[in-house]
N, C-alpha and C positions, 0 to 999 in steps of 0.2 A: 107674278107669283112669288110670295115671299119665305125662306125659308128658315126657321123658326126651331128652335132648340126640342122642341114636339116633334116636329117634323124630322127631328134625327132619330128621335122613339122609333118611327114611324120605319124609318127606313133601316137599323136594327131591326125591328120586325118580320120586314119584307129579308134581309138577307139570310136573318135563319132559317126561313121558309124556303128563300131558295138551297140553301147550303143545303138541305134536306131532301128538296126536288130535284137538286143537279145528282146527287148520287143514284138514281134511280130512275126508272123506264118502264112501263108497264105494257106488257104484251098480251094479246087478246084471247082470253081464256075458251075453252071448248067444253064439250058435254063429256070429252073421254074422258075416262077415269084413269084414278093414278096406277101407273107401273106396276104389277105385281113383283115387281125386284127390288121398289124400293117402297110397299106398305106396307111392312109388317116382315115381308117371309123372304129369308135372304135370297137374291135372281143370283143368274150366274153370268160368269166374264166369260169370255174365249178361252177354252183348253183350260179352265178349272171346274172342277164337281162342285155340287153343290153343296151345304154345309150342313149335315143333320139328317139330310132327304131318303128316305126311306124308297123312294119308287123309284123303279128300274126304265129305262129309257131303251128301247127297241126301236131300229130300222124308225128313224122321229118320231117316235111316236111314246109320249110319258105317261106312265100307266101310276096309279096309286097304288098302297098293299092290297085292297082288297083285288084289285085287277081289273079295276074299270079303268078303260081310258080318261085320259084328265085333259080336259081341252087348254090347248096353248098356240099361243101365237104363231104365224110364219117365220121358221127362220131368218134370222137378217144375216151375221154373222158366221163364216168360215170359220173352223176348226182354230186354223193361224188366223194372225194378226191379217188384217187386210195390206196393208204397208209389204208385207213379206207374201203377195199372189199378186205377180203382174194382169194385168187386164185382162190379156189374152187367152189366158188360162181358165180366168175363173168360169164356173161351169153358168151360171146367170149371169145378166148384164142389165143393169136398171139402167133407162132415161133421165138424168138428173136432170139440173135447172141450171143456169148460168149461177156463178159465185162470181164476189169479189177477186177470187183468183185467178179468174181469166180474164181477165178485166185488159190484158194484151203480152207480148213478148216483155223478161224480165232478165237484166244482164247478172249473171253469174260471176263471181271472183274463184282465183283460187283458193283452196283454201290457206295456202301460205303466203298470203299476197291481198288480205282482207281487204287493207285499204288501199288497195289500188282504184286510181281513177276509170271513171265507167266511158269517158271520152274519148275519142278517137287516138292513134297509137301516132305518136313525135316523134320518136326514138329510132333513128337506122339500125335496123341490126349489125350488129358487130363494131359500132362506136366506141363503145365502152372498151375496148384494145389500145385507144387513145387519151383514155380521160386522163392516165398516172404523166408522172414526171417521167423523162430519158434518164435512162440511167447508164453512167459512162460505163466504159470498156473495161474491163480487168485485165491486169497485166498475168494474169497465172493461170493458162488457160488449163481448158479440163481435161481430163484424162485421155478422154477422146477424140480429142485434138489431133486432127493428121500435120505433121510438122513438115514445114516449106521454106525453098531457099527464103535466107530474109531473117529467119527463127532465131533468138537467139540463145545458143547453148552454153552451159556450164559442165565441167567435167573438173574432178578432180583425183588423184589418186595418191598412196599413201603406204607404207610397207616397206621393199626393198628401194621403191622409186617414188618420192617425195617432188607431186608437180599440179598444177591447179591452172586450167586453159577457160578460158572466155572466150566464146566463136563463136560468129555467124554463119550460117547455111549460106555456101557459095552457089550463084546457078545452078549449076550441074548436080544439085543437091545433097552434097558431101559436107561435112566435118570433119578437116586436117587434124591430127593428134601428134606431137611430136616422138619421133622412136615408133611409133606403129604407123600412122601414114592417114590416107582418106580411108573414113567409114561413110558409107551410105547410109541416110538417116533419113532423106527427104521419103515422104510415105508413109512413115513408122507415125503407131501414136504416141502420144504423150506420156502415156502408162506402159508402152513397150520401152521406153527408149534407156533404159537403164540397163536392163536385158540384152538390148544390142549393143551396145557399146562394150558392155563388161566380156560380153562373148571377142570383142574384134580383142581387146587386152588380151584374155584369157591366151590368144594363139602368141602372144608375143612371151609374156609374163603368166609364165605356167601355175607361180605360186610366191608366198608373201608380198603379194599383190594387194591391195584392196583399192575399187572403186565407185564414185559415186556422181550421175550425170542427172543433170536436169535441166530443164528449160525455163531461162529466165522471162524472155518475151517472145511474144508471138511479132509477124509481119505486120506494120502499121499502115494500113489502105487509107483512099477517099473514094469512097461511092457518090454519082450522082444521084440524086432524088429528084423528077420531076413529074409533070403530068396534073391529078388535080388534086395535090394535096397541098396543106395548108401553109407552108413556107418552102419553097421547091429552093435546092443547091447542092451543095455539097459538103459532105459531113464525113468524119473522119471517122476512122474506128478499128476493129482488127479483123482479120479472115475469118475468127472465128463465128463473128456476128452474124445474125440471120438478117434477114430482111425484114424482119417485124422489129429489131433493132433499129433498122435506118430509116424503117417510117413511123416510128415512132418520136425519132430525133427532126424530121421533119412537120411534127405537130398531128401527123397521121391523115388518112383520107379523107376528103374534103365532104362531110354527109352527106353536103347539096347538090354537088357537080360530080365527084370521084366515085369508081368504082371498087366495089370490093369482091369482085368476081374475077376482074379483066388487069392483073398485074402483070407486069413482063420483067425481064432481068433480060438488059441486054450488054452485048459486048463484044467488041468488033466491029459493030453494023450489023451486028445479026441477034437474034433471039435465042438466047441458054436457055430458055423455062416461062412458061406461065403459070401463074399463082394464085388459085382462087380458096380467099381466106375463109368461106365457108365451109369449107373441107377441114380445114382446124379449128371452126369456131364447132363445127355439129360433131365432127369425129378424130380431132388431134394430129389431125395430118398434116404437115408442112413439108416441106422438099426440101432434104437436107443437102443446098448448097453451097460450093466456098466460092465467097465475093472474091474480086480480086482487085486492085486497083486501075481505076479508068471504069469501073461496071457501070451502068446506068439501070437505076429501076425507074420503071416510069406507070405511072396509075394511070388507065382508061376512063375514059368521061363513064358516065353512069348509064347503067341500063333502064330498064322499066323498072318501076318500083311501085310494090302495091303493099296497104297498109289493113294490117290485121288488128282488134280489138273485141272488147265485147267479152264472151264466157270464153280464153283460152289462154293455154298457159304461157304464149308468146307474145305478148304485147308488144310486136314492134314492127317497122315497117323495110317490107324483104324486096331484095332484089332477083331481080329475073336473069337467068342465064341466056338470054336473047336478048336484042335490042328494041322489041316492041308488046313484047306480051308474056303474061305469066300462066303455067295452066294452073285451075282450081286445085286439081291432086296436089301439085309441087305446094300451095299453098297451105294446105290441109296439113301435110306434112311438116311445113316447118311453123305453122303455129298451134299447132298439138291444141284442138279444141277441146273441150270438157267433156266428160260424159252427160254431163244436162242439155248440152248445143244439142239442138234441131233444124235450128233455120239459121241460114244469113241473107244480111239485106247488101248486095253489093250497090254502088253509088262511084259515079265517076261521068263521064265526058264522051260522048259516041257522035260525029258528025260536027263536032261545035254547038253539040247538044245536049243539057243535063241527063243524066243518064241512072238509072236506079230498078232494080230489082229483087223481090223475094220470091227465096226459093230452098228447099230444103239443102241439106249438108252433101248427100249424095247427089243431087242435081249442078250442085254445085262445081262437083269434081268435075264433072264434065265441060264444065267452062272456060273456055279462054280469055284472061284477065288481061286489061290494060294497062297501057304507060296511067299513073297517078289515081288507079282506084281504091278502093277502099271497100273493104268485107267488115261490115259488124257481125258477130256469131251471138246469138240469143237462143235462150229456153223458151219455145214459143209450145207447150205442151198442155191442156185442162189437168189442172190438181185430181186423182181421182179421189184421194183420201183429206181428211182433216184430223188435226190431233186436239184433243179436249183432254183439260186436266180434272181432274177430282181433288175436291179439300171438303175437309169437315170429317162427321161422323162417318166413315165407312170403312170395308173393306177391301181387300187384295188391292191389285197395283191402283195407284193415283192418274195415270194417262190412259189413256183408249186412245186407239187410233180407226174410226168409221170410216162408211160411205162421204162423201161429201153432201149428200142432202140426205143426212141423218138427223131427224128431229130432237129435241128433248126426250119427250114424252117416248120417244123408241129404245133411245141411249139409255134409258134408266131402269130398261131391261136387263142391264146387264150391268147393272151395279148392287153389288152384296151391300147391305147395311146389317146391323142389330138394331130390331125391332125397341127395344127396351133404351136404347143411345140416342135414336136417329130421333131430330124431328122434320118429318117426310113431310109437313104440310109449310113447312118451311125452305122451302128448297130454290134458293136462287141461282141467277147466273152472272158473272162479271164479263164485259166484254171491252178488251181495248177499245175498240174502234167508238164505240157508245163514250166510251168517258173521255175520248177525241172531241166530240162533237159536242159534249155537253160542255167542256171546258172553252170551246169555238163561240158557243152562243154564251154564254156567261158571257165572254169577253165584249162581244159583242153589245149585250144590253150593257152595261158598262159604262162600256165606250159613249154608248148615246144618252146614258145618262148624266155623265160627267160633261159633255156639251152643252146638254142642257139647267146645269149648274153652274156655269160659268158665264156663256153667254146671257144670263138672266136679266133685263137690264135694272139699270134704278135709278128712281127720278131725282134724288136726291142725296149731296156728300156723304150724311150721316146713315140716311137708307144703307150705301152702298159701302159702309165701314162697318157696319151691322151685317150685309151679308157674307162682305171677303171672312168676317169673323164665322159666322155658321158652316159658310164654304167649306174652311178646313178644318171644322169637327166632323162634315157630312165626309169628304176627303180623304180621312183617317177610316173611315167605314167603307170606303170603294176598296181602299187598296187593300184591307184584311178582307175583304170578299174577292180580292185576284189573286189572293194567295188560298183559297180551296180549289183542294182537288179533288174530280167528280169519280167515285171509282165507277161510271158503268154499271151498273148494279141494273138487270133485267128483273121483272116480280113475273115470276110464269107460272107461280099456282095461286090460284083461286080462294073465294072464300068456302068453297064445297071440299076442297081438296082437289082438285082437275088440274091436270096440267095441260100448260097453252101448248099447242101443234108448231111450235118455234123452230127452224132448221138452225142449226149448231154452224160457227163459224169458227176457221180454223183458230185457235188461240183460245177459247174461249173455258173460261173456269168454272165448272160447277162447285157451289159451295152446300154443303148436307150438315146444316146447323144441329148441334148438339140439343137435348133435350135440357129445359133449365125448368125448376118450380120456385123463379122468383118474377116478379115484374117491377124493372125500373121505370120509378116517379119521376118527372123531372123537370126543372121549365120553373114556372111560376109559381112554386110552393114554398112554405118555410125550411120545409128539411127533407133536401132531395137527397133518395135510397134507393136499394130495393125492396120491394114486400115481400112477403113469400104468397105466393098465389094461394088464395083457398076457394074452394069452389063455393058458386053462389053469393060472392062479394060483387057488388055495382062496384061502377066506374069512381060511385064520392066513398067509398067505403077506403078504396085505396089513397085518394087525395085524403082524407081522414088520419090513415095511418102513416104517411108524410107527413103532416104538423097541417095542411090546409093548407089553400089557396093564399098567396100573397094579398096584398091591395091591388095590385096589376093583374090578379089572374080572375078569370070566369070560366066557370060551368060551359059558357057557352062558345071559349076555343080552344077545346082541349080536343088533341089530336093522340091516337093511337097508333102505331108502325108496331107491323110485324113483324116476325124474324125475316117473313121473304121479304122484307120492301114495302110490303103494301102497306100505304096510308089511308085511315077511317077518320074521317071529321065528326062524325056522330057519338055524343056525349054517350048515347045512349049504348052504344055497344062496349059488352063488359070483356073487360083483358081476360088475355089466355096466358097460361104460359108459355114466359120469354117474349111478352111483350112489350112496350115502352110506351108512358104514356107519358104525356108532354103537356103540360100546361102554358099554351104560349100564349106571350101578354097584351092583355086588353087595349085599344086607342080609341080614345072617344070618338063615338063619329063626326063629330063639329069639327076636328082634326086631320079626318082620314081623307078632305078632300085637297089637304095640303100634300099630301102622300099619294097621288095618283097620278104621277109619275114614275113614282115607285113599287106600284101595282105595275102597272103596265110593263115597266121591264122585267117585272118577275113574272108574270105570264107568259113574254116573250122567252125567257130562259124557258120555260116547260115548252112551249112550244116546240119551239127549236129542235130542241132536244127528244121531242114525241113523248112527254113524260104523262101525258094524259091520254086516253083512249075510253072509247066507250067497250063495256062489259057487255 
């Protein structure tokens, strides 16, 4: 098959027509007639009057002036928004249909925490006490510093008795002063010790005395660090240090092997304190300890450790205060699941056997968790509501929030327009998910057509220098047809005015096209415009008043689109207002069977895509 400078006509052709076909969907129209809210006479929204309405509405029932009843529909809509009436409340309960939205469990983030990964939770709790640098000791400890032999003191005085002492705290935890003698210091803190002192002068040196004491350094320790933290020795530092001090200096607890429950501070041979850092990781609590030297801290292997992810605000993997099992409450607890969690699916090891389960949140508590399991927390709940937006001619709010098998043709019960603004037989809908799949299949016929331009063989040098040359003018035409984008675009009224019986998906935009009295010419004509509609003009009376058909254009493919979407091939049907009529250009047929490749994938786009249906 050879492909020919025509043949790129050809295939321009086929791309407009699909660029035209991929924006659009046509859904299967019905007998019902259109909405009384949005033909003419403004309907009403939830919790707003109606606009102009003279009849009074009793116990449901809407009467006109003169006082007949006026027949109307079944209520759909609650007073409030649906969104704002949990389930259980509402007074009726419709059987819906399965949606896209339950389509299974859906992991939840926080919301200060968007991009967090949906994957299983790496991270030991309370790691992160170890990620910083050690930071050394200060020699000027803080106020609250209780002072021990070892301390060392400054004192000096000034007045009648001119003298300035440097001491260390002797055992017995005294501070000689020359002329007054030992003061007991050891005990006092570091913000008393000025007080004490000035009091032991004060009894010697009743007056033109002045003095001033403080502490230059504290006692210089070594603690050991062992057990399973990351560089196990010993490390120097001052009394004042805590113990998150000295495992910090030893690289801190070992994620893999080390406990962050099970710390001991020992010394003697015996045990001063056990340390469990979850107590100051959830509530600030630490054991205010003085190291001393010779102390030994030592880290416990590691207990059971189960790891939480999924919708909660704890992504991270918690240890158990026992050595073989965690209960579901302790867990619940410390990975603060979301208000959206319903279900988790636990997964782990029972027997030397994979092991997995779903079960609601509360069922949950009730479990006893093992060494190395794993809880995802998911929103496993049916959507009961969907939210649809409103654009175009209308009024009051732009969102509704429905039933979840809320149709079109019911929603537009409750959508106010102006009858004189609105054009109601023009009423579309955009739907993400549709211009997903219409851009899916596009890509698709594409792709198989560009195969098939390439792979083409040829029998000859000059043949095949002729077609790498067509190749990429045809080539330049593929890839400005991968660059449309399909808006989704549904046609759900008719040509009677009916609107299709369509169930509304969550996302989805109704658009309420404005009234226009002109119609755009365009395509194959001398001089493309718009007209102003006049009634009782045919279809040439408007190519007429464009300047006429090109050399390329004919009578016989001019195409009509309506404001909804909908496409008319028949010359014969005369424009409305706001519609467009399209002269697209002619290919001989001795040509067209060079392009039947090009048919073909442009059927396939509509296909795909559902863009055709029978009426």
């Amino acid at each position: 098959m050879r492909f020919d400078l025509r043949r790129c006509l050809a295939l321009l052709l086929a791309l407009a027509i699909g660029a035209m076909a991929a924006g659009q969907a046509v859904a299967q129209s019905s007998s019902r007639s259109l909405a009384t809210g949005i033909g003419g006479v403004p309907g009403q929204l939830p919790g707003f009057p109606l606009l102009g309405q003279s009849g009074t509405q009793q116990q449901g029932v809407v009467t006109t002036p003169s006082g007949t009843p006026a027949a109307q529909p079944p209520p759909i809509f609650d007073q409030r928004s649906l969104a704002d009436i949990p389930g259980q409340q509402r007074g009726t309960e419709r059987m819906g249909s399965p949606t896209q939205a339950e389509g299974g469990a859906s992991l939840v983030a926080p919301l200060g925490d968007q991009a967090r990964l949906s994957g299983p939770a790496t991270t030991v709790f309370g790691a992160s006490l170890f990620t910083g640098q050690a930071q050394s000791s200060s020699e000027a400890p803080n106020p609250n510093y209780v002072l021990a032999p070892g301390d060392r003191v400054s004192v000096r005085a000034w007045g009648a008795v001119d003298s300035e002492l440097v001491g260390v705290i002797d055992p017995a935890g005294n501070l000689f002063l020359p002329n007054i003698g030992p003061i007991r210091v050891a005990g006092v803190r570091v913000g008393d010790l000025q007080a004490v002192v000035e009091s032991e002068v004060r009894k010697v040196y009743t007056s033109q005395v002045q003095v001033y004491a403080t502490t230059l350094s504290t006692q210089r320790i070594g603690v050991f660090v062992t057990g399973f933290v990351r560089a196990p020795g010993r490390y120097a530092g001052v009394a004042s240090d805590s113990i998150l001090d000295f495992l910090v200096r030893a690289g801190g607890v070992d994620p893999g092997r080390g406990s962050f429950r099970e710390i001991a501070l020992t010394r003697g041979g015996g045990i001063i304190a056990n340390v469990d850092l979850y107590r100051f990781l959830l509530d600030g609590r630490l054991p205010q300890l003085r190291l001393q030297e010779g102390d030994t801290i030592v880290v416990g292997r590691q207990r059971a450790m189960v790891g939480a992810d999924g919708a909660v605000r704890n992504n991270y993997l918690f240890e158990s205060t026992s050595r073989g099992s965690l209960s579901g409450r302790d867990l619940v607890e410390l990975a603060r699941p979301l208000p959206a969690a319903t279900n988790a699916v636990v997964r782990g090891v029972r027997n030397a056997q994979p092991f997995s389960r779903y079960m609601t949140i509360r069922e949950l508590a009730q479990q006893t968790l093992q060494d190395q399991d794993t809880v995802t927390f998911v929103a496993d709940v049916a959507t009961r509501t969907i939210r649809v937006n409103i654009e175009g001619s209308r009024l009051y709010p732009s969102v509704l929030v429905a039933d979840r098998d809320m149709t079109v043709c019911q929603i537009l019960d409750h959508i106010a327009v102006d009858a004189g603004l609105a054009n109601t037989e023009g009423v579309f809908i955009l739907r993400p998910s549709l211009a997903l799949q219409q851009k899916r299949a596009i890509d698709e016929a594409l792709d198989r057509l560009e195969r098939q331009l390439f792979l083409s063989p040829a029998p000859t040098g000059s043949v095949a220098e002729a077609r790498t040359a067509e190749a990429n003018l045809v080539s330049q035409y593929i890839s400005r047809a991968r660059r449309v984008q399909p808006e989704g675009r549904l046609v759900v009224m008719g040509q009677d005015g009916a609107c299709a019986p369509l169930r509304l998906e969550n996302g989805d935009i109704i658009v309420i096209p404005e009234r226009s009295q002109t119609v755009m010419v365009q395509g194959e004509v001398n001089m493309p415009q718009a007209v102003v509609w006049r009634d009782g003009w045919s279809t040439q009376q408007f190519i007429d008043a464009a300047g006429g058909l090109t050399e390329r254009g004919r009578m016989s493919t001019l195409m009509l689109r309506r404001p909804s979407g909908q496409a008319i091939l028949n010359p014969q049907v005369a424009p409305r207002p706001g519609d467009e009529l399209i002269a697209l250009p002619y290919l001989d047929p001795k040509y067209w069977l060079f392009g039947r490749d090009l048919v073909t994938a442009l059927f396939q786009v509509a296909l795909a895509a559902r863009v055709f249906t029978n009426n």
